[in-house]
N, C-alpha and C positions, 0 to 999 in steps of 0.2 A: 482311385480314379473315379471322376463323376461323369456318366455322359447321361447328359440333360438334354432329352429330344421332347420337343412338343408337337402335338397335333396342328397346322396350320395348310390353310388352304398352299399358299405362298410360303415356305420352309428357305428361309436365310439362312445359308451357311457358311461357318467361319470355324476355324479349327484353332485352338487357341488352348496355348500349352501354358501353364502359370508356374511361376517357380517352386509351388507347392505338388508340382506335380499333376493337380488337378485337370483333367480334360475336358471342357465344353465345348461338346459336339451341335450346332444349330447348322440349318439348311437354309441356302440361295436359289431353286430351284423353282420353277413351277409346275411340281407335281404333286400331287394329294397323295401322302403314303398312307391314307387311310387309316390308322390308329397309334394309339402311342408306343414306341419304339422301346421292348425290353430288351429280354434276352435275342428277338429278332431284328434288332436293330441293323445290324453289317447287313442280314442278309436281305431284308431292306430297302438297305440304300445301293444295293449293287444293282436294283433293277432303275431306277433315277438318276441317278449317276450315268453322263457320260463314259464311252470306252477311252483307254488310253488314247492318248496324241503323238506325234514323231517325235515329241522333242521330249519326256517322260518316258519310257518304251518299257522299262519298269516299275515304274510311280504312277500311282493315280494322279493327274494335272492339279487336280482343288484338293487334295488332302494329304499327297507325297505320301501315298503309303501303296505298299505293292497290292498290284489287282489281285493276288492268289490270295491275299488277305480277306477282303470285299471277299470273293468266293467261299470262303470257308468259313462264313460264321461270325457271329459276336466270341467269342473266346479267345480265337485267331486273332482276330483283329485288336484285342483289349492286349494282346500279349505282345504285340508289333509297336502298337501307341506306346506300352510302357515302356519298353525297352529304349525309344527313340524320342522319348521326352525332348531331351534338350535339343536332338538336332530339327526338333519341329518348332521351333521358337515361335512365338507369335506371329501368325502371316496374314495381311489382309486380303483375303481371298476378294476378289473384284473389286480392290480400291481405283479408285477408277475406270473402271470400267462399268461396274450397279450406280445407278444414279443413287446419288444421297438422300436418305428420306426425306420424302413431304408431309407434314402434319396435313392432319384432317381437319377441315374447316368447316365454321357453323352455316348458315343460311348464306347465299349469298346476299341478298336485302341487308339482313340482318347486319355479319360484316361489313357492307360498304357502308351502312349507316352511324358504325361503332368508330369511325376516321373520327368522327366530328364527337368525339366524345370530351376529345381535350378543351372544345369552344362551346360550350353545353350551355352556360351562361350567357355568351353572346349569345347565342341561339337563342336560347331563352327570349333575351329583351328584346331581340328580332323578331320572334315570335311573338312577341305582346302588340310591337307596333303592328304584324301582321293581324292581328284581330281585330285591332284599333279601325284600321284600313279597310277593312274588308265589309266591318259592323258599321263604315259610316257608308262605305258604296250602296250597300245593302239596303241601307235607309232612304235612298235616296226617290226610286220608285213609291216608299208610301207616301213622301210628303209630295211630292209631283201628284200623284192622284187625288191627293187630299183639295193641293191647286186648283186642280182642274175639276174638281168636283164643287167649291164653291164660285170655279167660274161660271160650271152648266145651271146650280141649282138658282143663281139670282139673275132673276129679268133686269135689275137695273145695278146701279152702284152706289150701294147703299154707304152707310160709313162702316156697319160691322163688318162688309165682307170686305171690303178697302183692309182695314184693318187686321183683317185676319191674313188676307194677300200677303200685306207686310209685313205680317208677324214671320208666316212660311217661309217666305223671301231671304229674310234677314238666318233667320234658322239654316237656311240651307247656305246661304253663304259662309256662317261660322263652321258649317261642319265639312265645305269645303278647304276651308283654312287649316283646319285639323288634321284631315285626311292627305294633306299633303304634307305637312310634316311628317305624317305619321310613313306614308308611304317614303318619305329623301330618308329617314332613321330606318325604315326595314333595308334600303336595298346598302344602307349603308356601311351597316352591322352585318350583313349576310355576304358581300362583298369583300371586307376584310376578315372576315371569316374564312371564307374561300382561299384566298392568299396563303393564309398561316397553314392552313389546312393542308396545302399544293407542297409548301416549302416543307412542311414536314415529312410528309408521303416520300416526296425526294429527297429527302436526308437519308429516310429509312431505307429505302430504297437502294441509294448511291452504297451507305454503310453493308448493304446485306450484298452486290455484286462484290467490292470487294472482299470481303472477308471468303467470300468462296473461292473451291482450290482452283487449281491452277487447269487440271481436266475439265474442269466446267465450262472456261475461258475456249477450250478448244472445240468444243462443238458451238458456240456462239458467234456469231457476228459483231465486231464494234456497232455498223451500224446500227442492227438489232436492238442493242443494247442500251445503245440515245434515243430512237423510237420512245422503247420504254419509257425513261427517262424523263425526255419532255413529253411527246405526244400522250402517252397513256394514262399520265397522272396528271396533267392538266384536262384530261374527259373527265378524267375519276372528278376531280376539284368540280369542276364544271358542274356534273350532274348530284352535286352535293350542295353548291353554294345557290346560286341564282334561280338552278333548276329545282330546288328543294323549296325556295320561299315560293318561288311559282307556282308550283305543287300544292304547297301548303294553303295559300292564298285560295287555290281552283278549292281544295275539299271544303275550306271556310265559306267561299260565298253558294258553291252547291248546298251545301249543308242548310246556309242560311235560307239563301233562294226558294228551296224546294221547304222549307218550315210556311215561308212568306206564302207561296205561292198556294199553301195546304189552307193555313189560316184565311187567304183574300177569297177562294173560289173553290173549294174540294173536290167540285163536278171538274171542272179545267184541270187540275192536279191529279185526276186518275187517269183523264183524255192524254194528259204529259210524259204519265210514268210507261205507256205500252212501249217506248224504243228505249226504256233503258235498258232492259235484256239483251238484244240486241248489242247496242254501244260495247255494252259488257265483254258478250264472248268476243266480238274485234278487235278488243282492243289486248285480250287474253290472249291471242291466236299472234296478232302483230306483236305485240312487245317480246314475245318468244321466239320469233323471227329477226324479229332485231335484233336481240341479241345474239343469236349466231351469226347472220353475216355481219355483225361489228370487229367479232374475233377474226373472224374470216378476214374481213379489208384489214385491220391492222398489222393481222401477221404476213400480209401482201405488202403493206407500203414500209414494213421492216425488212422486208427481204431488197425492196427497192432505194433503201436508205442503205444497207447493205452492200448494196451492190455498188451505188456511187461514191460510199465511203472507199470501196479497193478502189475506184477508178482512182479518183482526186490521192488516194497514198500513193498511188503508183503513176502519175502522169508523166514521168519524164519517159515512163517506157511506153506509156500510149502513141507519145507524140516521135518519138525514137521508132517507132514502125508504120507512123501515118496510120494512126487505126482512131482517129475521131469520129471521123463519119459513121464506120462498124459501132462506134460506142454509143453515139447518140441515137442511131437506131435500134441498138438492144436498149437501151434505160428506155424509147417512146413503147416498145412492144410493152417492157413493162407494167408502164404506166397506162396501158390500152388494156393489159387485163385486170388493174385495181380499179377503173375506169367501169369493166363490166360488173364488175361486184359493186360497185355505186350505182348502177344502172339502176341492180335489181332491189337495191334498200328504196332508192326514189321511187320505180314504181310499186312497190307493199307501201309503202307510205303516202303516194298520189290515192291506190287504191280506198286506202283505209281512211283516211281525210275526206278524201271524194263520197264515201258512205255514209262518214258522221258528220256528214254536214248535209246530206240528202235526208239522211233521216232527221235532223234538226231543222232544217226548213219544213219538211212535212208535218211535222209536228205543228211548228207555227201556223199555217195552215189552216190544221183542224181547231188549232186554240181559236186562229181570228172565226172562224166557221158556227162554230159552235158556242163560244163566249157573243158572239154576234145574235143569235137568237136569245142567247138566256137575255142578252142587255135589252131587246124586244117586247122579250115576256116581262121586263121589272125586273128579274129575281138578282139583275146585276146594274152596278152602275157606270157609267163611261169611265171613268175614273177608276173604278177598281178595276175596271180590264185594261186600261191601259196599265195600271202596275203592275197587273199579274202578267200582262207582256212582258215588259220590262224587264222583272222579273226571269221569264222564262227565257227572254233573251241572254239575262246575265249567269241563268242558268248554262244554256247551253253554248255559250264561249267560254264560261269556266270548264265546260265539260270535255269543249277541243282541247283547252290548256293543261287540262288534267291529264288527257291522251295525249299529247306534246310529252309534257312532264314525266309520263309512263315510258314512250319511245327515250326519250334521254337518258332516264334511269338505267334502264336495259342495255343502252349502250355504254354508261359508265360500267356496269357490270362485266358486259364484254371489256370493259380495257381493264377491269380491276381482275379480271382474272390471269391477266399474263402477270400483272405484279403480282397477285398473292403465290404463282409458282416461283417468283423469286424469293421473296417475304420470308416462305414457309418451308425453301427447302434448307436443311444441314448441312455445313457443310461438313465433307468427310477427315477435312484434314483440318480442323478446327485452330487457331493460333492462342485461343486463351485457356488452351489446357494441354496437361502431359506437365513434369517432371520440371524445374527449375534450379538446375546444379547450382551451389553455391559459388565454386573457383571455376575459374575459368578453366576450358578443357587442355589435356595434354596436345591432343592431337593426333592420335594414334582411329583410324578409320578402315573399317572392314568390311568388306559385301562376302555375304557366303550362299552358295546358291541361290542367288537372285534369281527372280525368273520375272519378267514385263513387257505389258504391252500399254500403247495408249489408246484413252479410250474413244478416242477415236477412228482405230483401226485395232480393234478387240482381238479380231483374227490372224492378227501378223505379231511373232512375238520378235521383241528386240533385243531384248537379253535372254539366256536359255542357260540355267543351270554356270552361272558368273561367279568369279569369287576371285577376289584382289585384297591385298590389307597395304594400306599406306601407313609408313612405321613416321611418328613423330621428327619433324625438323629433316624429313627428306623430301626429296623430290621425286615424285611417278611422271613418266611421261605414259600416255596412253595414247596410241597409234593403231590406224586400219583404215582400211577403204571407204569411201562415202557410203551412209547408211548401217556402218557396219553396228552403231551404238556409243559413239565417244562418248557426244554429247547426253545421252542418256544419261552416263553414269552421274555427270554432273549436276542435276534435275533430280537425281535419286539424294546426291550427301547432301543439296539444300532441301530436300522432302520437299521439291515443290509436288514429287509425286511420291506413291507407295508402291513397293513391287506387291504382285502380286504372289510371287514365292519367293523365298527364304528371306535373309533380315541383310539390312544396312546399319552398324552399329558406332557406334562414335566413342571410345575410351570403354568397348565391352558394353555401353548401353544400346539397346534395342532402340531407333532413333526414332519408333512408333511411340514409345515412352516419353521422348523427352518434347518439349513444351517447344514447337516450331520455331517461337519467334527467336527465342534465347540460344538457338539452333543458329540461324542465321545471323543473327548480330556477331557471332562468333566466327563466321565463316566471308571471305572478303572475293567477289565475282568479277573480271575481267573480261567479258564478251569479246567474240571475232567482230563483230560492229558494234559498240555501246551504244545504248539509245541518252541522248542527254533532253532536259526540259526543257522547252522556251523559257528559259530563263539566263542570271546571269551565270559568270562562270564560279563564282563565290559560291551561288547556293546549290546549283548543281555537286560541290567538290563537296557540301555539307549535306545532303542528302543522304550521303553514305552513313553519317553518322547515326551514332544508337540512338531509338528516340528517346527523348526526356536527358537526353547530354546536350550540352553546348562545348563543341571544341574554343579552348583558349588560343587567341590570335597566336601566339607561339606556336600551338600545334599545329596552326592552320599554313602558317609558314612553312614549317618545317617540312610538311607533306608535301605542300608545291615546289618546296626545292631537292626532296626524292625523287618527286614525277618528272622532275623536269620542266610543270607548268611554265616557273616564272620566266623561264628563257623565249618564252614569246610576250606573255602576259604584258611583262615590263615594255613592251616595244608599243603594247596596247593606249592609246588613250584615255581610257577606263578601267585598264589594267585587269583585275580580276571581277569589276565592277560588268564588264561588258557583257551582254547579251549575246546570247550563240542561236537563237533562232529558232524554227522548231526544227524538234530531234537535234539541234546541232549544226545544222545545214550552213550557218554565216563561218565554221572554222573546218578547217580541214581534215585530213584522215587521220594524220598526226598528232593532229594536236585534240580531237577528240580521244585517242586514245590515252593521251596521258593525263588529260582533264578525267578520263574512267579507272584509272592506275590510281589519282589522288586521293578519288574517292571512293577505291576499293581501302586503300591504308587509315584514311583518317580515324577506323575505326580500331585499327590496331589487329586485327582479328588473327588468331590461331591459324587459321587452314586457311586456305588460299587456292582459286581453282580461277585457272587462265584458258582461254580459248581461242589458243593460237590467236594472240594480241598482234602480231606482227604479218600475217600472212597476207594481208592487203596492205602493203604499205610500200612506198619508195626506199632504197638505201639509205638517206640520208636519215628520215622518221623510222625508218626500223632501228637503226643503229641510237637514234636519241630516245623510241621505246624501249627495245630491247636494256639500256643503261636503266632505266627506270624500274622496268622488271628486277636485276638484278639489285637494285635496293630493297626491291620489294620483298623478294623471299627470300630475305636473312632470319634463320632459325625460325620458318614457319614449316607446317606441311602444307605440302604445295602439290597440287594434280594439276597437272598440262597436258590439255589435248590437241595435239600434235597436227598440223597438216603439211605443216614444212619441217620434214627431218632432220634439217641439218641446224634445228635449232636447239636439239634435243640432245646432243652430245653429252652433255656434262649430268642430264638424270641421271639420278640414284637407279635407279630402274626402269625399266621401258615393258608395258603392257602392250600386246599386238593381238589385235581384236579381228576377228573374221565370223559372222555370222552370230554376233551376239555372244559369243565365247572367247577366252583367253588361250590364242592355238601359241605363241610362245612367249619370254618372260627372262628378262635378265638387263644387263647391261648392254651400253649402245656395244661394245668392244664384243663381248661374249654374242649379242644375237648377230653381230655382224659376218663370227667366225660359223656359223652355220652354213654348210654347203644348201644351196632350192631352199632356203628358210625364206619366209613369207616377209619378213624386215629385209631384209638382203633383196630381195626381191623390188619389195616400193621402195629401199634406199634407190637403188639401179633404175626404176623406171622413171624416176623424179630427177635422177642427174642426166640419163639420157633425154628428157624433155627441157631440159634447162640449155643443154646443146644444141638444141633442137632450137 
């Protein structure tokens, strides 16, 4: 036995028994047990460790080992593990419920600048025409003063200074010419830059939501989730593409400007440089401001895309109570407090614009002031103070542009930060790993001491100490009161989640072991309501298939005449070609569910898990689902959760669930001959409400 405990501020723990025997003991915890864990190990973790809970009353809850264990020492407790190897099988101690790790990330500048690593050449040539641009603006002040200086220095109009006029003239027009190509190839190159830049962000982006599990999904918002999507990666694009050559452009011509302005007049260029300290710390102070109320309002107008995303999925019940009015006044509250978070970026930004622009005017100021004597005393000429204007005027609009360019950045940062927690987290139930059997499974499925909660009600557990085994090519029904966990179990055999105690295993394998997806292609799902695509009814029924398979039009026949499809299809104009709408909405109750029956079969799958398919449905479409079903679990294993009893007759056996536990177990005949038995009970309550 190895128990490998490390020093860690943050101790993750997971108990994890390996077929060698071997025990690695890590911690989930946030307490500092102060040094590495030998012979003191048990005695330890008994002060970190929560006490037991109601539902363990002899088991530690995170390790299923008895607390008089923990109390007595690493010895006691080395001698508990070995003994119960196998019944501690690999458990994911807070799968779902510990968020999935997030990689640690480099700068943020840094990262949001690495997007654009894929366009590094276009950048490039953008960046050329951006120097291009910048080096002819730049020029443009010397030869203007050049101008105007052999306009002061000649009394009359000789032919050399004629000549030189138009030497100037012509110059400055050709570098006009230039300077505009140069600038339509920067923004053009940096613009389609942006684009590729946006679409890729959002691929990654779109790929990394889904592949996370399914718990992720329940603390998230749809709308939340679109925000991201478009709004956040179109800031991120934004303050990378247009806002970066702008940027780059402001440090080119400051850079250059402040060379110019050095070179034309050095006394004017020290009188320039006393507010750039100043400019500096504002603009230090605001872009760090900015970026926190950027995260702030976005995760404001995600909560309010959130929240109009339920209204619009739910409006036939908005308008089914007359509650518009109520609605439209809760979404304007909303949009009144993302409103005062806009207030307060407008005014830090009125603020900080309002200064660097007082303080750039005052400058001008002392320039015209003071360059006005030196031109007095000789030591300057009309001309070169009007460049070194110019000049400093190009200075200090590049220098607004640059504080523009700063405030954008900051806000891309703020929205790059909600993607990089998607980007960067793990997820825990990953689909391109774990175990890929070669044959197809038998079908033989067992829960043993299950114990779960979701994570998003961590403190209410739904299974407690569970255990069922569905034997190959039969039928379970599983039956209990609302909330009691039906539907759990089935969420557990597609792993769309992990328990947090004991194992759910599929032909004896630990289904933590086996590779998700290869899991699920094998296993075929019938929902109490299917969800279908805006699409037609063809592809919706091939949806179901494995990916990287094409059903043969045979097969695809064959399924629709299982399910029952064609006996409407055919009636269809479009036949199977027809559109259903979203979710499904243009075909009825009926006939959705056996467009969700086709498309559970077409894959052929082993195990089969139904969800009471029939219990909303009229007599007529139950009895042409039910016919459907009844093709459908010929020699499969099949779990049926149950909310109309009297569909359940003919199970192999009937599971009767109460409070997360299996309180009896047998046939519908045998649990019926139970006198007060809890089946016998919702049989009777169900036929007396049907009298009713």
């Amino acid at each position: 036995m190895l128990l490998n405990c490390t020093r860690l501020t943050h101790l993750c723990t997971t108990l994890r028994v390996r077929k060698s025997s071997q025990i690695r003991l890590s911690t989930s915890y946030n307490h500092h047990l102060g040094r590495c864990l030998h012979h003191r190990t048990a005695r330890s973790l008994q002060h970190s460790l929560p006490p037991p809970n109601r539902y363990h009353s002899h088991l530690h809850p995170t390790l299923r080992m008895p607390w008089w264990c923990m109390r007595r020492g690493f010895a006691q407790s080395s001698k508990w593990l070995a003994r119960n190897a196998k019944a501690n099988l690999p458990t994911a101690v807070g799968a779902g419920i510990v968020p999935a790790p997030v990689k640690m990330g480099r700068s943020q500048y840094g990262r949001l600048l690495s997007l654009t690593k894929s366009e590094k050449w276009v950048l490039t040539a953008g960046i050329g025409c951006l120097v291009v641009s910048s080096a002819i603006t730049m020029s443009v002040p010397l030869f203007l003063g050049k101008v105007i200086d052999v306009v002061f220095n000649k009394s009359g109009m000789d032919s050399a200074a004629m000549a030189k006029l138009g030497e100037y003239s012509v110059l400055l027009f050709g570098i006009f010419v230039l300077g505009g190509f140069a600038n339509f190839a920067r923004v053009h190159l940096f613009g389609n830059a942006a684009l590729r830049i946006v679409r890729s962000l959002r691929s990654r982006l779109y790929r990394s939501m889904l592949m996370q599990e399914v718990g992720w999904f329940d603390t998230k918002g749809t709308g939340e989730l679109i925000n991201r999507l478009s709004n956040d990666t179109l800031m991120v694009g934004t303050s990378l593409s247009q806002n970066v050559s702008d940027g780059l452009r402001s440090v080119a011509m400051i850079g250059v400007g402040t060379g110019m302005m050095i070179y034309t007049s050095p006394q004017l260029a020290a009188v320039s440089a006393l507010v750039v300290p100043a400019m500096a710390g504002m603009a230090i102070v605001y872009g760090r401001y900015v970026r926190r109320i950027t995260k702030v309002e976005l995760d404001k107008y995600a909560e309010i895309m959130k929240f109009a995303e339920e209204r619009f999925g739910n409006v036939k019940t908005v308008k089914t109570f007359c509650r518009e009015q109520q609605e439209v006044a809760a979404f304007d509250g909303k949009l009144d407090e993302a409103l005062q978070i806009g207030y307060k970026e407008t005014r830090a930004r009125a603020i900080f614009f309002g200064l660097t622009g007082f303080c750039g005017n005052f400058i001008i100021i002392s320039v015209l002031y003071y360059g006005g004597t030196l031109v007095l005393q000789d030591s300057l000429t009309i001309g070169a103070l009007t460049a070194f204007m110019l000049y400093a005027g190009y200075v200090a609009i590049s220098m607004n542009g640059l504080s523009n360019f700063y405030s954008q950045l900051n806000k891309g940062i703020g929205a790059s930060e909600r993607i990089w927690e998607i980007l960067d987290r793990e997820c825990s139930i990953p689909i391109d790993k774990g175990v890929v059997p070669l044959e197809k499974p038998v079908g033989e499925v067992g829960f043993q001491n299950v114990f779960f909660t979701f994570p998003t009600r961590p403190e209410s557990a739904v299974l407690t100490d569970f255990s069922l085994n569905l034997m190959p090519g039969t039928t379970t029904a599983v039956v209990g009161r609302s909330g009691s966990g039906k539907t759990t179990i089935a969420l557990l055999m597609l792993r769309l989640y992990d328990p947090q105690g004991g194992t759910v295993h599929l032909d004896g394998i630990d289904l933590r072991t086996v590779n998700p997806q290869w899991l699920r292609n094998n296993i075929g799902a019938v929902s109490q309501e299917p969800v279908l695509f805006s699409c037609s009814i063809r592809e919706n029924i091939l949806y179901g298939a494995n990916p990287g398979e094409t059903p043969s039009p045979e097969r695809l026949q064959q399924v629709i005449e299982d399910a029952n499809v064609s006996q409407f299809t055919d009636q269809l104009p479009d036949g199977l070609d027809t559109l259903v709408g979203q979710r499904g909405m243009m075909l009825s109750g009926g006939q959705k569910q056996r467009v969700a029956i086709a498309r559970a079969l077409i894959k052929n799958p082993a195990i089969l898990i139904l969800d009471e398919a029939t219990s909303a449905l009229d007599a007529v479409s139950e009895n042409l689902v039910q016919n459907a079903l009844d093709n459908l679990i010929q020699g499969r294993t099949v779990l049926t959760i149950a909310h109309r009893l009297s569909t359940i007759r003919n199970a192999d056996q009937i599971a009767v669930l109460s409070d997360g536990k299996i309180v009896e177990q047998g046939s519908y005949n045998e649990l019926m001959g139970i006198q007060e038995g809890v089946f016998r009970e919702l049989v009777a309550s169900q036929a007396f409400g049907s009298r009713n």
